[in-house]
C-alpha positions as CSV (number, residue, x, y, z in Angstrom):
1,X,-84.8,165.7,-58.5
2,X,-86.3,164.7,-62.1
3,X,-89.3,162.4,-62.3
4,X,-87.4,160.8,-65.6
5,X,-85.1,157.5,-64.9
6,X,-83.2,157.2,-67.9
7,X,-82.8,153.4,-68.8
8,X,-79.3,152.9,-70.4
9,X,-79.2,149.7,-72.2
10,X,-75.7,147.8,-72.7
11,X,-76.9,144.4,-74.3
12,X,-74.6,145.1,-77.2
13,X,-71.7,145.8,-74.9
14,X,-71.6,144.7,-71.5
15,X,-74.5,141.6,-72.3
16,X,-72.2,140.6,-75.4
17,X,-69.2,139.9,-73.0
18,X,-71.1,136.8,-71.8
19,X,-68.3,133.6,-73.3
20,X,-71.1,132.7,-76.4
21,X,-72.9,135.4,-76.9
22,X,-70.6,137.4,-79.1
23,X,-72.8,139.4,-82.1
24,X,-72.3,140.2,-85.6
25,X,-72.8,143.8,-87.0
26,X,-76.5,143.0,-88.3
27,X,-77.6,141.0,-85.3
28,X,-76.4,144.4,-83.3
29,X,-78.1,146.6,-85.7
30,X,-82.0,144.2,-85.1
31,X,-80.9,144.1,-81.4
32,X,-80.6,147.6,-81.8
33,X,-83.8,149.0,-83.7
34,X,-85.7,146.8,-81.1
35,X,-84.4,148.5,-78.2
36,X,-85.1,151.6,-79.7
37,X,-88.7,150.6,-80.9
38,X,-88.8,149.8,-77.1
39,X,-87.7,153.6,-76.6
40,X,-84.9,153.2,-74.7
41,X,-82.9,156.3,-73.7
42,X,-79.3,155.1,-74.2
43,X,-77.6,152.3,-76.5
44,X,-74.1,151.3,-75.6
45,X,-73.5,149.8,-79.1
46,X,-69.6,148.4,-77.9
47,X,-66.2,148.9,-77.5
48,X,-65.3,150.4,-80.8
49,X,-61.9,150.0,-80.0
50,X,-62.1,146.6,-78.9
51,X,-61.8,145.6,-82.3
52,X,-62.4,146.3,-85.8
53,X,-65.6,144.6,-86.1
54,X,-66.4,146.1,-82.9
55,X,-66.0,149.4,-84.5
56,X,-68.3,148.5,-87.6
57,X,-70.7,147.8,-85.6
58,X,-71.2,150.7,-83.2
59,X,-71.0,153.0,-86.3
60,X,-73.5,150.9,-88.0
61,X,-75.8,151.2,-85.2
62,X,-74.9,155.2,-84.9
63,X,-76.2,155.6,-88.5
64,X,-79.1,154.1,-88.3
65,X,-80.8,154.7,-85.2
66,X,-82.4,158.1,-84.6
67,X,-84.8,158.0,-81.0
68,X,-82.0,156.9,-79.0
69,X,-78.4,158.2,-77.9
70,X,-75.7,155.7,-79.3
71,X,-73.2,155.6,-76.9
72,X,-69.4,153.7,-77.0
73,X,-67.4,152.4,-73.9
74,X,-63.4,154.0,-73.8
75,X,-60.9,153.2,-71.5
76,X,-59.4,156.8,-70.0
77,X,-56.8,156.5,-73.2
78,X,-56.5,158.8,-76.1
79,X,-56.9,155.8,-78.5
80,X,-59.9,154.2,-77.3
81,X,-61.5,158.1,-76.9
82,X,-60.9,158.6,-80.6
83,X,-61.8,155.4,-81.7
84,X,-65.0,155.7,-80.3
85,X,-65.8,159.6,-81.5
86,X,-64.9,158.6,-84.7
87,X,-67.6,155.4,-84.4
88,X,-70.6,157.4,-82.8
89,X,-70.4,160.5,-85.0
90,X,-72.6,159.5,-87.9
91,X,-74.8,159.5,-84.6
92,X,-78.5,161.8,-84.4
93,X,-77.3,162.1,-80.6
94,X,-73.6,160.7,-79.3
95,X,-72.2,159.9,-76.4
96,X,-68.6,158.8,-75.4
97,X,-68.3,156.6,-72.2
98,X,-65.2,156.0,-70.3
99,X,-63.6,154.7,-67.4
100,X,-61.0,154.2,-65.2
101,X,-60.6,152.2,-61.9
102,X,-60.8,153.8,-58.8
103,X,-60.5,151.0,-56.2
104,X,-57.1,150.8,-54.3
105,X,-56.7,147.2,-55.5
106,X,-57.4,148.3,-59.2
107,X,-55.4,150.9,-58.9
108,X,-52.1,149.4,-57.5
109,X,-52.1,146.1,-59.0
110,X,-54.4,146.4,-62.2
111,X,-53.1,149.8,-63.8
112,X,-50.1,150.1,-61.4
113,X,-50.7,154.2,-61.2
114,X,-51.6,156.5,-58.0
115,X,-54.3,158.1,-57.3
116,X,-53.0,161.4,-58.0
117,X,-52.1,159.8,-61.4
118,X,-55.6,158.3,-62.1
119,X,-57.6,161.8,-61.5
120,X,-55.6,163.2,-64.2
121,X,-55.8,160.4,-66.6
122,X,-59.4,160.9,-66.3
123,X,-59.3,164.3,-66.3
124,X,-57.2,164.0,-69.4
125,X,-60.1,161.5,-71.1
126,X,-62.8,164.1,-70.7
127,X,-60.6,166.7,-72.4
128,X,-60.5,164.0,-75.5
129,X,-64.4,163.1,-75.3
130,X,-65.3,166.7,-75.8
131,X,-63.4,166.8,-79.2
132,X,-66.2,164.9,-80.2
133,X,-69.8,165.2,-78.2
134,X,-70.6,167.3,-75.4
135,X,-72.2,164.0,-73.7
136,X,-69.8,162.6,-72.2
137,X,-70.5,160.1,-68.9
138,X,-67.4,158.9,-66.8
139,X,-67.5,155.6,-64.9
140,X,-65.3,154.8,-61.8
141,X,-64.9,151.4,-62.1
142,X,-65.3,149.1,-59.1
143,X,-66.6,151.9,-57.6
144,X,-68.1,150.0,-54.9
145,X,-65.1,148.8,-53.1
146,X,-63.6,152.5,-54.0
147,X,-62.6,154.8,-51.2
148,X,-65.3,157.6,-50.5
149,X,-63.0,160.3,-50.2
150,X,-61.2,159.3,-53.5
151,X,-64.5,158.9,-55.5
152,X,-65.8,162.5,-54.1
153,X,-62.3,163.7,-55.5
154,X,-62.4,162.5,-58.8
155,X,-65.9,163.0,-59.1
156,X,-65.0,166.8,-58.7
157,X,-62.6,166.8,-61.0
158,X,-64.0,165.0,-63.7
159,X,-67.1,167.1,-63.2
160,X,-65.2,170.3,-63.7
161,X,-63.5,168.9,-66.7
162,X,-66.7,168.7,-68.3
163,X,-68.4,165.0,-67.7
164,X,-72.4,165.1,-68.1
165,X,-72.8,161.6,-66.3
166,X,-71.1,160.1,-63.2
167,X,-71.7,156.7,-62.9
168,X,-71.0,154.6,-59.9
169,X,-70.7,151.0,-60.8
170,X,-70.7,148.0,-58.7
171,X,-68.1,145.8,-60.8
172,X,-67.7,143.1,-59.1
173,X,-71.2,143.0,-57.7
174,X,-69.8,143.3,-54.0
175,X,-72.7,145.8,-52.8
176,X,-75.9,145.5,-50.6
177,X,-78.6,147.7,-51.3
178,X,-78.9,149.5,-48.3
179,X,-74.6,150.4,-48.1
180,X,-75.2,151.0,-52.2
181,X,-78.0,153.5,-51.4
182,X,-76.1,155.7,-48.7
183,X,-73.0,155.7,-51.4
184,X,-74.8,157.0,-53.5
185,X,-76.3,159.4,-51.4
186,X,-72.7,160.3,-50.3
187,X,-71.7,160.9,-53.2
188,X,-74.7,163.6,-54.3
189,X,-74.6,165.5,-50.9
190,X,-70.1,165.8,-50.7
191,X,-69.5,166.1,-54.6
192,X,-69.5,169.8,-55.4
193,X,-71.6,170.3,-58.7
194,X,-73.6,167.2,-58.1
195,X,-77.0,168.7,-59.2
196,X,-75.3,169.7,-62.5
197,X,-74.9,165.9,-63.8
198,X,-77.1,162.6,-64.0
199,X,-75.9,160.2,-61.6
200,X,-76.1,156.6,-62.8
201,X,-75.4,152.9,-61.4
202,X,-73.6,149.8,-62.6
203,X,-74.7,146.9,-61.0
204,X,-73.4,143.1,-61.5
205,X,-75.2,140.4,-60.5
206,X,-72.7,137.8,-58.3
207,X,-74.6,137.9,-55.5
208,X,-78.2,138.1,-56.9
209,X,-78.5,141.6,-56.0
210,X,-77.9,144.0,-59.0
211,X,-82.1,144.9,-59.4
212,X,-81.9,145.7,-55.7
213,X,-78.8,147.7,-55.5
214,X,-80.1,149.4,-58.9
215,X,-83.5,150.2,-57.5
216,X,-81.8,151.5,-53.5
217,X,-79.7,153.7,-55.9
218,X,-83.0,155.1,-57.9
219,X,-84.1,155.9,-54.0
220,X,-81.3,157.7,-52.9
221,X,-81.4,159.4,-56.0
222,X,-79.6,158.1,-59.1
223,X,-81.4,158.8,-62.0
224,X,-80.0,156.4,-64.7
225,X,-79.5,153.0,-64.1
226,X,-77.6,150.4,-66.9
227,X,-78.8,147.3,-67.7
228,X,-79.5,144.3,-69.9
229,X,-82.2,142.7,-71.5
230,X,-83.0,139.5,-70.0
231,X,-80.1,140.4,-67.4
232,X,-77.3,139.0,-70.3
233,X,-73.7,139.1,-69.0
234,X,-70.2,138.2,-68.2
235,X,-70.1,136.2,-65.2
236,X,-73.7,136.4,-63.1
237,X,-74.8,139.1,-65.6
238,X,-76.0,142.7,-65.3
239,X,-79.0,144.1,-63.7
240,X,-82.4,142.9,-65.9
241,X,-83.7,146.0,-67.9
242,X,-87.4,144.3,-67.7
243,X,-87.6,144.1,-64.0
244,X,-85.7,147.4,-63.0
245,X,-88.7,148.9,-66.1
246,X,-91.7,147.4,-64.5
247,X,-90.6,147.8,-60.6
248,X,-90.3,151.5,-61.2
249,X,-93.6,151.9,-63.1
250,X,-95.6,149.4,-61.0
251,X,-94.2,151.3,-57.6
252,X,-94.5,154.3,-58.4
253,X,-95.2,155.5,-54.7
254,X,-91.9,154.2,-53.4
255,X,-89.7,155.2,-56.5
256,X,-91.0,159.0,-57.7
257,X,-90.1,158.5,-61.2
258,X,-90.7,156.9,-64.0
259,X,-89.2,155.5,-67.4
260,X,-90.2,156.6,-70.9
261,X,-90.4,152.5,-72.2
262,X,-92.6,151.5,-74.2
263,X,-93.4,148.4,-72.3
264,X,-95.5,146.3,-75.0
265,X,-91.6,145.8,-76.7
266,X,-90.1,143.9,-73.3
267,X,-90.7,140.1,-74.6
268,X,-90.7,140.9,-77.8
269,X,-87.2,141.9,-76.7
270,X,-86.6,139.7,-74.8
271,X,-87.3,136.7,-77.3
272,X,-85.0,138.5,-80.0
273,X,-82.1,138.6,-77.3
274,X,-82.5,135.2,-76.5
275,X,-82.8,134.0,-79.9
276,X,-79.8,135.5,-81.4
277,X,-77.5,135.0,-78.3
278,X,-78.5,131.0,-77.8
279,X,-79.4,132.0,-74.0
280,X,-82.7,130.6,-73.3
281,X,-84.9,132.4,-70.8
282,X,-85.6,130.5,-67.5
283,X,-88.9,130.1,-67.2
284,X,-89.9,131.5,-63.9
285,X,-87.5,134.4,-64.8
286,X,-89.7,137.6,-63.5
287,X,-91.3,139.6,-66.2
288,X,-89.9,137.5,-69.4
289,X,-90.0,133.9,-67.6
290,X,-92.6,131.8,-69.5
291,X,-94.4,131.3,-66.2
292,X,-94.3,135.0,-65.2
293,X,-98.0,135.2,-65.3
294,X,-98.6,131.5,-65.2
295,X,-101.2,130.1,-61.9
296,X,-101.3,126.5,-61.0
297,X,-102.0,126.8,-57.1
298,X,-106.0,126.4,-57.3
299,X,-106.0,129.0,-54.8
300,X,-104.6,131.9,-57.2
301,X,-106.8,130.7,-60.0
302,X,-109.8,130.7,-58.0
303,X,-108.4,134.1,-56.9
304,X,-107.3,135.6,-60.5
305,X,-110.7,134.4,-62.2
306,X,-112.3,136.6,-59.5
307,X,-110.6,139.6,-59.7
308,X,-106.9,139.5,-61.6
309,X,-105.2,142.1,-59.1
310,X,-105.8,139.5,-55.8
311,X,-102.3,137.9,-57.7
312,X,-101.0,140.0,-60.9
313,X,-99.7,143.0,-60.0
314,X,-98.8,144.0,-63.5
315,X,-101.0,142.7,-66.9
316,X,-99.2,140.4,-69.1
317,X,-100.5,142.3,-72.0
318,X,-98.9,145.1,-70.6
319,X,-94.8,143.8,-71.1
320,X,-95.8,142.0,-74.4
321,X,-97.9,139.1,-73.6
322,X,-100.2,139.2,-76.3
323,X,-101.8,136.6,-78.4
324,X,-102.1,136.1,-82.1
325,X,-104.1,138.4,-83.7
326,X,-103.6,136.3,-87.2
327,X,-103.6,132.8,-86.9
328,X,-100.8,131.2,-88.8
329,X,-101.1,127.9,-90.7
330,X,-100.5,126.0,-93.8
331,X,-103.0,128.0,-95.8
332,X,-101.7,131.4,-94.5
333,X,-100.2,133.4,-97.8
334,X,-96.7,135.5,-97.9
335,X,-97.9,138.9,-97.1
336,X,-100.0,137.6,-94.0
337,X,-96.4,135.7,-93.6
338,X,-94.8,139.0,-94.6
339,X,-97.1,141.3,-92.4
340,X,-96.4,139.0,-89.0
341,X,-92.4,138.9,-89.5
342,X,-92.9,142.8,-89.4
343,X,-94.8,142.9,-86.5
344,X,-92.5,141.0,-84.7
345,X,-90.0,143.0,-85.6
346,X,-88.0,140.7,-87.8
347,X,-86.2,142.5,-90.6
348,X,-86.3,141.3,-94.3
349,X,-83.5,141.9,-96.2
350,X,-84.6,140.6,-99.8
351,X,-87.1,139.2,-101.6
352,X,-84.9,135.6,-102.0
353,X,-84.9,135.5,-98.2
354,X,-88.4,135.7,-98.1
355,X,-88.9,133.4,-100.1
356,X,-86.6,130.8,-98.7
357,X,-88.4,131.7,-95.7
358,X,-91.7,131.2,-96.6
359,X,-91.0,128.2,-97.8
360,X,-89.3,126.6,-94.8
361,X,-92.4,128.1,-93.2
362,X,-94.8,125.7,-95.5
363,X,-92.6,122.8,-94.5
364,X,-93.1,123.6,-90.6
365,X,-97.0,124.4,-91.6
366,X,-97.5,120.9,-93.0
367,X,-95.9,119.4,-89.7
368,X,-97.9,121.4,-87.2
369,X,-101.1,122.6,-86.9
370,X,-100.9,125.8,-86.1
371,X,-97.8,128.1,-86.0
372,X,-97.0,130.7,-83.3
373,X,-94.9,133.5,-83.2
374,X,-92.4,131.5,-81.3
375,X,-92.4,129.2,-84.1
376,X,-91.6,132.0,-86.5
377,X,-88.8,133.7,-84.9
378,X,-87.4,130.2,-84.4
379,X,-87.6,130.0,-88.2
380,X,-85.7,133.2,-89.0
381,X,-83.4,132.8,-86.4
382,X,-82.4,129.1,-87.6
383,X,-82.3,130.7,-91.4
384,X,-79.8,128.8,-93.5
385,X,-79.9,131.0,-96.4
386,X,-76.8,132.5,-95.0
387,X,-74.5,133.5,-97.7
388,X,-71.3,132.2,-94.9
389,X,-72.8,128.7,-94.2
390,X,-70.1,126.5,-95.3
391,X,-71.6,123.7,-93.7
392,X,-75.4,122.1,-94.1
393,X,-77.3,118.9,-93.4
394,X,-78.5,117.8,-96.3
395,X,-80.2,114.5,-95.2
396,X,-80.7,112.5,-92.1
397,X,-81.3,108.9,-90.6
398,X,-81.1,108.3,-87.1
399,X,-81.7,104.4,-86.0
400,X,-81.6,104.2,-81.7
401,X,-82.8,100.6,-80.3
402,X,-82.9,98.8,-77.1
403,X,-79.6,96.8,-76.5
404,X,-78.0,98.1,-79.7
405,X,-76.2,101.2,-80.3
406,X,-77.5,104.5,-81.4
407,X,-76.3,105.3,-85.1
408,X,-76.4,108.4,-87.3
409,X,-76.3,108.5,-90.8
410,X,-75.9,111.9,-92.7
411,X,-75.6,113.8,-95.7
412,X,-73.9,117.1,-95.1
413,X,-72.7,120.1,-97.7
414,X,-68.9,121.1,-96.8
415,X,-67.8,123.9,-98.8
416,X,-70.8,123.0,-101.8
417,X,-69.7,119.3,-101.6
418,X,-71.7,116.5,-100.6
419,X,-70.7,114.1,-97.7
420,X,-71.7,110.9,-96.3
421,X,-70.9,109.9,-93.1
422,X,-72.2,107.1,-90.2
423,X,-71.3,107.2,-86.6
424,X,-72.2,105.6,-83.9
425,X,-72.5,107.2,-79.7
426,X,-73.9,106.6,-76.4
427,X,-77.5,108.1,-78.0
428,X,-78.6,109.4,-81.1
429,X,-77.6,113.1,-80.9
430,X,-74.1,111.9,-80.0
431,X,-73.4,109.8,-82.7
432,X,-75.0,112.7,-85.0
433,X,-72.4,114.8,-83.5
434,X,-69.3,112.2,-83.7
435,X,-70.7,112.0,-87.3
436,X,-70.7,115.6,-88.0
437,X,-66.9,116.0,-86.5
438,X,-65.7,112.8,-88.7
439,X,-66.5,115.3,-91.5
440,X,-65.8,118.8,-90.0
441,X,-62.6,117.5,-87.6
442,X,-62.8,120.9,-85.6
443,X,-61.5,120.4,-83.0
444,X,-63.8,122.7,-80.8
445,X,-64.5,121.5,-77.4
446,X,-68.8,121.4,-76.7
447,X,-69.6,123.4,-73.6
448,X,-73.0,123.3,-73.5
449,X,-76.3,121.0,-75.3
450,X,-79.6,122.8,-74.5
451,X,-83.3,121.6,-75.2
452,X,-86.2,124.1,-74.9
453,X,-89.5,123.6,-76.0
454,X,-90.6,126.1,-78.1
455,X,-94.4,126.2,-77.5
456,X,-96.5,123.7,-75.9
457,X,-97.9,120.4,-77.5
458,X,-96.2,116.8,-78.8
459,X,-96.3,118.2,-82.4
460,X,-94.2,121.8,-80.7
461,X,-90.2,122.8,-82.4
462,X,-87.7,121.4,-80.0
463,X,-85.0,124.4,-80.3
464,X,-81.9,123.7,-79.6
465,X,-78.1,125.4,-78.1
466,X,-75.4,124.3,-78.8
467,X,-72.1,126.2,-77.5
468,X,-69.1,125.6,-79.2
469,X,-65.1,126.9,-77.9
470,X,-62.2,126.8,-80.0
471,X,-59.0,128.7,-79.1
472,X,-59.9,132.5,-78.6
473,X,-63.4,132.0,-79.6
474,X,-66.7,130.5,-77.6
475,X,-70.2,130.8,-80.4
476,X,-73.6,129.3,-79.8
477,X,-75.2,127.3,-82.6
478,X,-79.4,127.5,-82.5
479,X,-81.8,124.6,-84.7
480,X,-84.8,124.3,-84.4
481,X,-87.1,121.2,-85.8
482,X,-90.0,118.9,-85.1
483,X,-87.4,116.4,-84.4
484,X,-84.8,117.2,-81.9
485,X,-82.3,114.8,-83.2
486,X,-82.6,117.2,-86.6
487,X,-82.7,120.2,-84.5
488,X,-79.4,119.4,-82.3
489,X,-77.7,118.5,-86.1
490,X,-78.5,121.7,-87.1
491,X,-78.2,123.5,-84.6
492,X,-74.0,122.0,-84.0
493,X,-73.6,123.1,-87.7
494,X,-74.6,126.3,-87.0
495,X,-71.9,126.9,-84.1
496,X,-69.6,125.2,-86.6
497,X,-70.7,127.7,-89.3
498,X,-69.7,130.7,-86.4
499,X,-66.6,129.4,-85.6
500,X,-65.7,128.7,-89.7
501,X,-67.1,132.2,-90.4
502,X,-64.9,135.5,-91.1
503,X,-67.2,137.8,-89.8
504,X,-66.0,139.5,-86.5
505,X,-67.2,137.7,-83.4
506,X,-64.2,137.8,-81.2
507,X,-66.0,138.7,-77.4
508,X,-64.5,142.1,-77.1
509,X,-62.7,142.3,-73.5
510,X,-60.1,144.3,-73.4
């Protein structure tokens, strides 16, 4: 059995189906240089043929990533297969990944087809996928409420036909780790050929178990597992790439293996996730939590201060943690501005974008004292230089009184033209938002309003979420400001902007 786990990330696929957290083709591509500066194995980019943007953007990733395999989901069809070859082959190392169901509920109401039917459809898909890579995995989805004798089956089959992966997920999230682990041990001691493939896991989250299934799997011998940063998506989200990372390499004597991550890139991932999805991080979330290594209980300090390892079992430094080694402020120049965007991975595309960065950056300098690294990937990831913003605060009054009513004046661009417009609302942030829709007349519903602090102090950004649903399409809208009345302006006319916005960011279920 190999000592390697390979870590399979599907962030851009599977974490992009949560409703909101849709990408474009260059937030895909930073997502994606991350993960591979964070040395993952496997990157499913999408569903290239989900749609057309979806495409784009798997391709996009293919060309320019070169340490990882770029990898795009396919339903067992001939269309989705060759949609996919055709995205991945500018790929340095492909892979095609597709699936059918397997469970008998799947099977007779879903795709209406027997099982006799559904071995050679996936039989058939395998023949397609080798047209194009000779890395192909095959997933049987719903696995874990699949019969065992029909999994061994296919399994065979699709094993013969020429599959390189078998994965087993749990779709629906249905599994407990200790029936999960003797599946999968099933599986590897019945399925003829088993030692000639990697056998991975899928695990969903509904019942708070996916890390655990994912782990029992790694016991009874899986050897990839997929995940998600931050444990993004649909429903309760997939199983958390950080914790299923740092379990395996902190436990070494229960697990036998271990990852190739470079575990210094997990919050800087993690932040970058979060920042261009709108989902904010909970802050006792293990590993990426902003009270992961956090002690209030005297008892642990006492204990930490003593020796660390009496209640850290991992170093925070280790996953990312790390202070700044430049202090940023209002005297700070570009290139020590330049030279800390880099090291936090943030891309520049241009000179003007620098600049209009910078300068925001002397605005926020002149309003706080010091400026963390939080601070600046707030400020790139609220960048209004934009060439699709069609809608921008220009100016702003808010007026909010005991015993009178909140009101909102504004100044807002629309298509290059400037706007004035008062509203009143039940607090200030509502009446900027009744203001903003008097102008803008969307008619998108607002799902969710969501304050974070960015780092600590009275004079810390306020960032803010806004997620926004109209028709087909649910996108988050970040700000971030001083002032969270600003920030929560700014942050409603940045879902607007999505939603207004021709660049593909439909959620790609099929």
């Amino acid at each position: 059995m190999s000592d390697q786990l390979i870590i399979f990330d599907t962030t851009l696929r599977d974490g992009e189906q949560s409703p909101g957290a849709s990408m474009t083709r260059d937030e895909k591509l930073r997502i994606a240089r991350q993960l591979e500066r964070m040395k993952v194995n496997v990157i499913e980019a999408g569903f290239a043929a989900a749609s057309n943007g979806d495409f784009e953007a798997v391709r996009a990733v293919a060309e320019a990533i070169k340490d990882s395999t770029i990898c795009s989901l396919a339903r067992a069809n001939e269309n989705d297969i060759r949609r996919a070859g055709e995205a991945i082959r500018p790929a340095a190392s492909g892979r095609i990944h597709t699936f059918i169901a397997t469970s008998p509920i799947h099977m007779e109401k879903k795709l209406r087809m027997s099982p006799d039917q559904v071995v050679e459809q996936a039989v058939r898909a395998i023949g397609w996928a080798r047209e194009y890579t000779g890395d192909i995995e095959f997933s049987a989805e719903d696995a874990g409420r699949s019969e065992i004798d029909f999994l061994c089956r296919i399994f065979e089959a699709v094993i013969k036909a020429g599959a390189t992966t078998i994965n087993v997920p749990d779709t629906v999230g249905y599994n407990v780790p200790e029936q999960f682990a003797a599946t999968i041990r099933t599986l590897i001691e019945r399925v003829p050929n088993s030692d000639k493939v990697v056998w991975s896991v899928h695990c969903h989250n509904d019942l708070g178990l996916a890390v655990a299934n994912s782990l029992a799997a790694v016991r009874a011998g899986a050897r990839q597992v997929e995940c998600t940063v931050n444990g993004l998506g649909e429903r309760a989200g997939n199983a958390s790439l950080e914790e299923i990372v740092m379990a395996v390499r902190t436990r070494k004597d229960i697990f036998l293996c271990d990852t190739r991550i470079d575990t210094t890139q997990i919050v800087p991932a993690s932040k970058l996730v979060s920042s261009i999805t709108g989902f904010p991080v909970q802050p006792n979330k293990a590993i990426v939590g902003a009270n992961a290594f956090a002690h209030e209980s005297g008892i642990h300090q006492d204990g930490v201060l003593k020796h660390r390892e009496t209640y850290e079992i991992m170093r925070a430094e280790d996953v990312g943690w790390t202070t700044n080694k430049l202090v940023m402020g209002k005297h700070s120049g570009r290139n020590a501005f330049r030279s800390r965007l880099v090291e936090l991975g943030v891309e520049i595309k241009s000179e003007e974008q620098l600049n209009h960065a910078f300068a925001r950056f002397k605005e926020l300098a002149d309003k706080k004292h010091e400026i963390f690294d939080e601070d600046l990937q707030a400020l790139m990831s609220d960048d209004s230089s934009e060439p699709q913003e069609h809608f921008r605060l220009v100016a702003s009054s808010f007026h909010s009184e005991t015993g009178e009513t909140p009101c909102a004046r504004l100044t807002l661009s629309v298509g290059g033209k400037e706007a004035k417009v008062e509203s009143g609302g039940s607090g200030p942030v509502d009446a900027a938002f009744k203001a903003i829709e008097a102008v803008a007349d969307s008619g998108a519903e607002l799902l969710l309003y969501s304050v974070n602090a960015i780092t600590t102090g009275t004079d810390a950004q306020g960032e803010v979420t806004v997620r926004l649903s109209k028709e087909d399409r649910v996108v988050n809208g970040q700000g971030a400001d001083t002032d969270i009345i600003v920030a929560s302006a700014k942050a409603y006319l940045n879902a607007l902007n999505k939603l207004h916005s021709k660049l593909e960011r439909v959620n790609p279920q099929v």
